[in-house]
C-alpha positions as CSV (number, residue, x, y, z in Angstrom):
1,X,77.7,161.0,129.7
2,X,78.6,163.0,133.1
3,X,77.7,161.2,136.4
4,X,76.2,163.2,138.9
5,X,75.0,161.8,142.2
6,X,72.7,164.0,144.8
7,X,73.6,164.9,148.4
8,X,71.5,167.0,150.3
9,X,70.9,169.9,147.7
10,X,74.1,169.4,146.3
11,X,75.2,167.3,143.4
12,X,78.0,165.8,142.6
13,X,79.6,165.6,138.9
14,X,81.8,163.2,137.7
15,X,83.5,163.4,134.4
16,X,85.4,160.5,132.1
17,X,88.8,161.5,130.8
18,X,87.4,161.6,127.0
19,X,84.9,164.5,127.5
20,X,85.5,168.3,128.7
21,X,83.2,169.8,131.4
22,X,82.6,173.9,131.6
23,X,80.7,175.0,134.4
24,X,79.4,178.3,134.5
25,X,77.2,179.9,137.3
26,X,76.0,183.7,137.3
27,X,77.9,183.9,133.8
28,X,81.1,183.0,135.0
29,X,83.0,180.1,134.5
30,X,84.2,178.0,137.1
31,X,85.6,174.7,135.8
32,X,87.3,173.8,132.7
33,X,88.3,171.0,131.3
34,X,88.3,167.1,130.8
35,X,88.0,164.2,133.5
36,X,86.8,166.5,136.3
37,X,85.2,166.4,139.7
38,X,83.4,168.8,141.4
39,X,80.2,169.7,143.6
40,X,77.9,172.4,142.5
41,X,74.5,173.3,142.7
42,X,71.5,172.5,139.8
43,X,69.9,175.4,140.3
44,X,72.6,177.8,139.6
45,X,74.6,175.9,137.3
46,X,74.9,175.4,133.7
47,X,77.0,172.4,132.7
48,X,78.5,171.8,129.2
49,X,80.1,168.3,128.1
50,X,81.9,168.5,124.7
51,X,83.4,164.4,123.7
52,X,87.6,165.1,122.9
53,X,87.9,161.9,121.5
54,X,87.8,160.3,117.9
55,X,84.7,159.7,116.7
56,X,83.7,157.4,113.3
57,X,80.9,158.3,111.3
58,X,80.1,156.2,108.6
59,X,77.9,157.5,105.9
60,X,76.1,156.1,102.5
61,X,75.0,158.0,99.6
62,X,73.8,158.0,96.4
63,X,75.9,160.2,93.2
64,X,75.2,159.9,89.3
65,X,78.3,159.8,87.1
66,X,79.2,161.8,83.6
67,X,76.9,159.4,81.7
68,X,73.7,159.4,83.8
69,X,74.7,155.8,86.2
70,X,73.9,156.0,90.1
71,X,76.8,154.8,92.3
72,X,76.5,154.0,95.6
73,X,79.1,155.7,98.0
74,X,80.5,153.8,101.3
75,X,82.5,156.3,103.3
76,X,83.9,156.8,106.5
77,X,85.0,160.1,108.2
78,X,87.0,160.3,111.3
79,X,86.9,163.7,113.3
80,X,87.3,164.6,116.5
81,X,86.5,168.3,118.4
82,X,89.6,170.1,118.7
83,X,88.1,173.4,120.5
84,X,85.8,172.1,123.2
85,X,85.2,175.7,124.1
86,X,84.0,176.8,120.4
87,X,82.0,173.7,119.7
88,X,80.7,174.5,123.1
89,X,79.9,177.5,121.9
90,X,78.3,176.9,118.6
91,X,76.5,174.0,118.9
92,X,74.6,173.0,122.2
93,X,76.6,170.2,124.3
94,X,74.6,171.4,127.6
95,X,73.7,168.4,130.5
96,X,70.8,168.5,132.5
97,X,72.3,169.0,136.0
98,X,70.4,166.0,137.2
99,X,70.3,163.6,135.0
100,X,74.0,164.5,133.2
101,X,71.8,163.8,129.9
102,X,72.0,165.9,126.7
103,X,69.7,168.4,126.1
104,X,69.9,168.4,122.9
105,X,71.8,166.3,120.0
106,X,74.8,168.2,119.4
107,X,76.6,164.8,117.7
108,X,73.8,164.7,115.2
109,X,74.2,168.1,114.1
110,X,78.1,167.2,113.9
111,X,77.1,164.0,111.9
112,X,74.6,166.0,109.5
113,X,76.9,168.7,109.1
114,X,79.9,166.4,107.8
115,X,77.8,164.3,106.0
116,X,76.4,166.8,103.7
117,X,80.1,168.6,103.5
118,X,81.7,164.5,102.0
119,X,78.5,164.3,100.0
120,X,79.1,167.7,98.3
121,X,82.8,166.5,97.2
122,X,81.6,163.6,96.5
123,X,79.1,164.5,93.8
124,X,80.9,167.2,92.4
125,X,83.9,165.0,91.6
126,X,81.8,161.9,90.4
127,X,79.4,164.2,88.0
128,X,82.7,164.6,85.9
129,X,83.8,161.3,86.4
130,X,82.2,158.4,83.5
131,X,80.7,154.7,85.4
132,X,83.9,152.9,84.0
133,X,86.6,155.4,85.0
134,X,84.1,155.6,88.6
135,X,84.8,152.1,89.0
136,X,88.8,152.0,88.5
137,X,90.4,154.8,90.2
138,X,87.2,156.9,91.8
139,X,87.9,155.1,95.2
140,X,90.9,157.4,95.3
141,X,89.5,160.3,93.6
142,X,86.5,160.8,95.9
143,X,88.5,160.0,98.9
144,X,91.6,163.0,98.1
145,X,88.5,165.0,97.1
146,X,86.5,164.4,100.2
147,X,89.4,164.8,102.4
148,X,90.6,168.3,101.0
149,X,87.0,169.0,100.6
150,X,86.8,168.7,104.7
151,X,90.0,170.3,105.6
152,X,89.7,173.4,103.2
153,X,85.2,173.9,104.9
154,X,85.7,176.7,107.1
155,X,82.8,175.9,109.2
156,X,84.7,172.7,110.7
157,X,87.1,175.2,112.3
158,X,84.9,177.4,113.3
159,X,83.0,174.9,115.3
160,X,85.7,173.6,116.7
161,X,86.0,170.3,114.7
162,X,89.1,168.7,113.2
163,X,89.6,165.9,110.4
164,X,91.4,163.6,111.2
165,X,90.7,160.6,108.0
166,X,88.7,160.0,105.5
167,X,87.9,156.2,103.9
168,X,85.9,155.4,100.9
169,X,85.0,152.0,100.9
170,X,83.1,151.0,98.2
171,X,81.9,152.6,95.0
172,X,79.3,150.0,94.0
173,X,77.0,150.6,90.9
174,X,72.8,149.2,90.8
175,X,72.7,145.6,90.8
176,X,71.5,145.3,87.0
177,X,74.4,148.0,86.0
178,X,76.9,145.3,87.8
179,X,75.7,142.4,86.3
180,X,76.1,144.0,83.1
181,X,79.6,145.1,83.4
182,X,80.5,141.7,84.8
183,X,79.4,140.1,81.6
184,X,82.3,140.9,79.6
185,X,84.6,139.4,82.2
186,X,82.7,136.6,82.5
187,X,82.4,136.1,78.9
188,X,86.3,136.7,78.5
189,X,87.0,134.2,81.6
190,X,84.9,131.8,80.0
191,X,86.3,132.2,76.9
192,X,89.5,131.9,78.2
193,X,88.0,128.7,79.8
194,X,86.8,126.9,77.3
195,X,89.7,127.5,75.3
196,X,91.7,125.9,78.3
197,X,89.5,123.2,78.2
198,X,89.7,122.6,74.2
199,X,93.4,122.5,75.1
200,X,93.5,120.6,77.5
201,X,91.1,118.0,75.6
202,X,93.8,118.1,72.7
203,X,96.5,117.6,75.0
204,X,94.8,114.8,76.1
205,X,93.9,113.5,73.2
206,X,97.6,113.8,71.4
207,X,98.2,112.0,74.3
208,X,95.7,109.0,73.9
209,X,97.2,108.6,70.8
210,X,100.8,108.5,72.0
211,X,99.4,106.2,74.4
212,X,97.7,103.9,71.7
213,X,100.5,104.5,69.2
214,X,103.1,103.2,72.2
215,X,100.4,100.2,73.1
216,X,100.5,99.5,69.5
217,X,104.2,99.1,69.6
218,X,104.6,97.5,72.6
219,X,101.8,94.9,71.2
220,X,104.0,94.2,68.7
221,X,107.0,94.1,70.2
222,X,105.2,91.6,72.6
223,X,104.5,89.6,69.4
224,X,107.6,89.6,67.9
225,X,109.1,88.2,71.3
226,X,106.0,86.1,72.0
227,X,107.1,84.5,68.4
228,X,110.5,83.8,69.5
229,X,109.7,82.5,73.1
230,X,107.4,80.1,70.8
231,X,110.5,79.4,68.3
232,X,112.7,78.8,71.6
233,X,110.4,76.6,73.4
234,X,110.2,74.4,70.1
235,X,114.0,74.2,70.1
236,X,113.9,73.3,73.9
237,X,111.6,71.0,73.4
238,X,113.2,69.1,70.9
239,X,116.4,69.0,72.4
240,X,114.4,67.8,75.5
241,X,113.3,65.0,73.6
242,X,116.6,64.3,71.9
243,X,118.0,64.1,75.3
244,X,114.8,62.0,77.0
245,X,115.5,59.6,74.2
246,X,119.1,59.1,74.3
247,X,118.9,58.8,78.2
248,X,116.0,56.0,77.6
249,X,118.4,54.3,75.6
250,X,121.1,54.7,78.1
251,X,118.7,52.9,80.7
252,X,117.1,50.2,78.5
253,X,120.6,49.3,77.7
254,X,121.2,49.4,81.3
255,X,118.2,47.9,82.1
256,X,119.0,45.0,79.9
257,X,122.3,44.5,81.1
258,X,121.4,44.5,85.1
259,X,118.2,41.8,84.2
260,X,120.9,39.4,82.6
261,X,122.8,39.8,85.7
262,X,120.2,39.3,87.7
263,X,119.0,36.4,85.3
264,X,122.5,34.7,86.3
265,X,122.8,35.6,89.5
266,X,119.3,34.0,90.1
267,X,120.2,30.9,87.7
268,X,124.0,30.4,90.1
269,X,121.7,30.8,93.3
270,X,118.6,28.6,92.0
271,X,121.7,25.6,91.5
272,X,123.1,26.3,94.7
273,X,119.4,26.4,96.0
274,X,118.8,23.2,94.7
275,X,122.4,21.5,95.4
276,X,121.7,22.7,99.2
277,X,118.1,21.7,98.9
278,X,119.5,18.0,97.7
279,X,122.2,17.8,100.8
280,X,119.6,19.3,103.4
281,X,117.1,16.2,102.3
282,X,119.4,13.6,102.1
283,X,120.6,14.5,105.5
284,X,117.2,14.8,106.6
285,X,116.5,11.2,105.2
286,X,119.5,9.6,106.9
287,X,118.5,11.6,110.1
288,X,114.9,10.3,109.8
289,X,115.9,6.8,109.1
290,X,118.0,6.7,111.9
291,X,115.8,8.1,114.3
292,X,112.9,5.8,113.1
293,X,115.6,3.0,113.8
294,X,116.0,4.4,118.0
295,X,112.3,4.6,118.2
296,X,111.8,0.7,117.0
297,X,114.7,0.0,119.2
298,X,113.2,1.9,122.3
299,X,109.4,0.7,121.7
300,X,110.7,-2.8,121.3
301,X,112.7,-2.5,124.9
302,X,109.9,-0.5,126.3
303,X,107.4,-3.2,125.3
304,X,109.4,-5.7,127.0
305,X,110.0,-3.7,129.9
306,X,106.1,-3.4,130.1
307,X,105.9,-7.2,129.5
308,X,107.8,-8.3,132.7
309,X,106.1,-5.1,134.6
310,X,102.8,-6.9,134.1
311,X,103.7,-10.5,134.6
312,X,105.5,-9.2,137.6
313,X,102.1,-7.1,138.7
314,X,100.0,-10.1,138.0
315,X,102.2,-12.4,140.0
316,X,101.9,-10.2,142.6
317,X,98.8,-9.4,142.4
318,X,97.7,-13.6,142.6
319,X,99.6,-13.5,145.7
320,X,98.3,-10.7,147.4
321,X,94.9,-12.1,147.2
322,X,95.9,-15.8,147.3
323,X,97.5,-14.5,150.9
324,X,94.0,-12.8,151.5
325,X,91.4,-15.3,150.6
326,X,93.7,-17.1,153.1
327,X,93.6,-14.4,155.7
328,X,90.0,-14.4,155.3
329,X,89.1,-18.4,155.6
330,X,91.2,-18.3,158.7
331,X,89.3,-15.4,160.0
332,X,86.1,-16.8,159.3
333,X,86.7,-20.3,160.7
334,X,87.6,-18.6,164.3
335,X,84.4,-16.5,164.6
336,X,81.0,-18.0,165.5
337,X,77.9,-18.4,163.3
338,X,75.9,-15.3,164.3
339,X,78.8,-13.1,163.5
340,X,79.1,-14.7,159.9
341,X,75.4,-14.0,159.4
342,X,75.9,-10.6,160.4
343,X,79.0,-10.3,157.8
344,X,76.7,-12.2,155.4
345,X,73.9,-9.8,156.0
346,X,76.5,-6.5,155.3
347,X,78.7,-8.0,152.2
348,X,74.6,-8.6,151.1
349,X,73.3,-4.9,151.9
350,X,76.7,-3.7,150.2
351,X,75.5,-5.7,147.0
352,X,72.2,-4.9,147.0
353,X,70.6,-2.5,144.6
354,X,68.9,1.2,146.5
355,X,66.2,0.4,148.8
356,X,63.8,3.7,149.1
357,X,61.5,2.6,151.4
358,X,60.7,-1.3,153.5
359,X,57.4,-2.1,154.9
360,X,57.9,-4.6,157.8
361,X,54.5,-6.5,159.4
362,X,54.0,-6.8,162.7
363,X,54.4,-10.3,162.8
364,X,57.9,-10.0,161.6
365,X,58.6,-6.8,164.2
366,X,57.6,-9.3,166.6
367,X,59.5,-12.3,166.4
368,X,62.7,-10.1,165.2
369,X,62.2,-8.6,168.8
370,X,61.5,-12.2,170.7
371,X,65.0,-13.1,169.0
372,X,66.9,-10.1,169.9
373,X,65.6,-10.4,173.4
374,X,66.8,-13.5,173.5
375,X,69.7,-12.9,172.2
376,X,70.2,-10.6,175.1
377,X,69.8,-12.9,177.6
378,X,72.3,-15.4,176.2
């Protein structure tokens, strides 16, 4: 779509590069071409804009085959408008000079036209074609039919359109019709199928039984050698034995020999023993004896040592207080009579048993004073 713009009375069109402008005024015809610029006025002008570039149009229709089936047609057509000036011409590409809108619907007509052209092709070529044969190669079919169809329609020309491809997509037949030719495929795939699965179940089960067949053997292979190893261990054990006895022989013979050995040995050391045992006591004995003979000797002088140490002692002893007695007589025949009364009194408090307590009468206080005040005075 053109776009126009408005300045002061004036308008202003601007055109893309993929569509073709005319502009006519008072019949004649100014600009021409595609991708252009220009001012002009609405009220005396008459635009045109024709699209010059390729254009899909996809279209879908129904055809019945040679035996009475309905296929569905997917198709594609690609055209373009090779004579903007005829198409301009024949069908109605004018804008409205303020708005740059089409007036009318010139790709529709385009769309229509081309439409019912493929559709025509179409039907003729698959009303002598069967469903099956439809189904194989009528992709190709329809679409060179289609095509030539197209290029040999003189109206295309002569309004200024050109071809340039033609597609088929899909020639589908109703749902139920497709199921139905499936099922033979899918009956054949699942034949096939299950006979790969039978197959493969007798592969496997040849193979379980080359599996059990070689278990089988190997089970008795294992018992053949398992009656061998039990052969072989008998063999070893009896040679074990053999051998365990001969070696016990070896060492009770051994054995025997080392305990008379020791039997001797212990006899030889049990007379030395007791010939050592002899000599030790008799020395002992003659040690003791003579020993006992010192200590009677020594307790005899030691007893008389002790003898004249105690009649010495005693001697001395009868002096010392012979010489005392006579110390003390000559000691007590110098002093006076009051101070022998006083010894008296002392040697007789020393003897005397413990006095707690003495309860003196005042009689006695008295003349124990009178006589130590007289004492005094003397």
């Amino acid at each position: 779509m053109a776009d126009i713009t408005r300045r002061l009375g004036w308008r202003h069109l601007r055109g893309a590069p993929t569509a073709h402008i005319r502009h006519h005024r008072g019949g004649k015809l100014l600009h021409d071409g595609p991708g252009l610029s220009f001012w002009f006025r609405a009220l005396t002008a008459a635009l045109s804009e024709v699209p010059v570039d390729d254009r899909e149009l996809a279209m879908t229709f129904h055809a019945r085959t040679s035996d009475f089936q309905d296929v569905a047609v997917q198709a594609t057509v690609t055209y373009r408008i090779s004579d903007p000036a005829l198409a301009a011409a024949r069908l109605d590409f004018s804008v409205d000079p303020d708005t740059g809108v089409w007036r009318g619907t010139p790709l529709e007509q385009l769309g229509t036209l081309l439409t019912e052209t493929a559709q025509q092709h179409a039907l003729d070529v698959l009303a002598r074609t069967s469903l099956s044969a439809a189904l194989v190669d009528g992709v190709a079919a329809v679409r060179e039919r289609v095509a030539t169809g197209l290029g040999a329609e003189p109206r295309l020309p002569a309004t200024g359109i050109e071809v340039v491809a033609v597609r088929v997509v899909a020639l589908r037949p109703e749902p139920e019709v497709e199921r139905a030719l499936r099922t033979p495929a899918r009956e054949q795939i699942q034949q096939e199928a299950d006979r790969a699965t039978y197959e493969r179940r007798a592969v496997a089960v040849e193979r379980e039984r080359a599996i059990a067949e070689n278990e089988l053997a190997s089970q008795i292979e294992l018992a053949r050698r398992e009656e061998q190893l039990v052969e072989q261990r008998g063999t070893n054990t009896r040679r074990e034995a053999e051998e365990h006895a001969a070696a016990d022989a070896v060492r009770a013979q051994a054995e025997a020999a080392r305990t008379v050995k020791l039997a001797e040995a212990e006899a030889e050391r049990s007379v030395r023993l007791a010939d050592a045992e002899a000599r030790r006591t008799e020395r002992l004995t003659e040690a003791e004896a003579a020993r006992t003979v010192r200590l009677a000797e020594a307790e005899a002088a030691r007893s008389v040592r002790l003898a004249r140490a105690e009649a010495e002692g005693t001697r001395e002893a009868g002096e010392a207080r012979a010489q005392a007695q006579a110390a003390w007589l000559r000691v007590h025949g110098e002093v006076d009579v009051a101070t022998l009364h006083a010894l008296t009194g002392t040697r007789l408090a020393e003897n005397l048993p413990n006095i707690d307590s003495v309860t003196i009468s005042p009689d006695v206080l008295t003349g124990l004073l009178a006589r130590l005040g007289d004492g005094g005075r003397a």
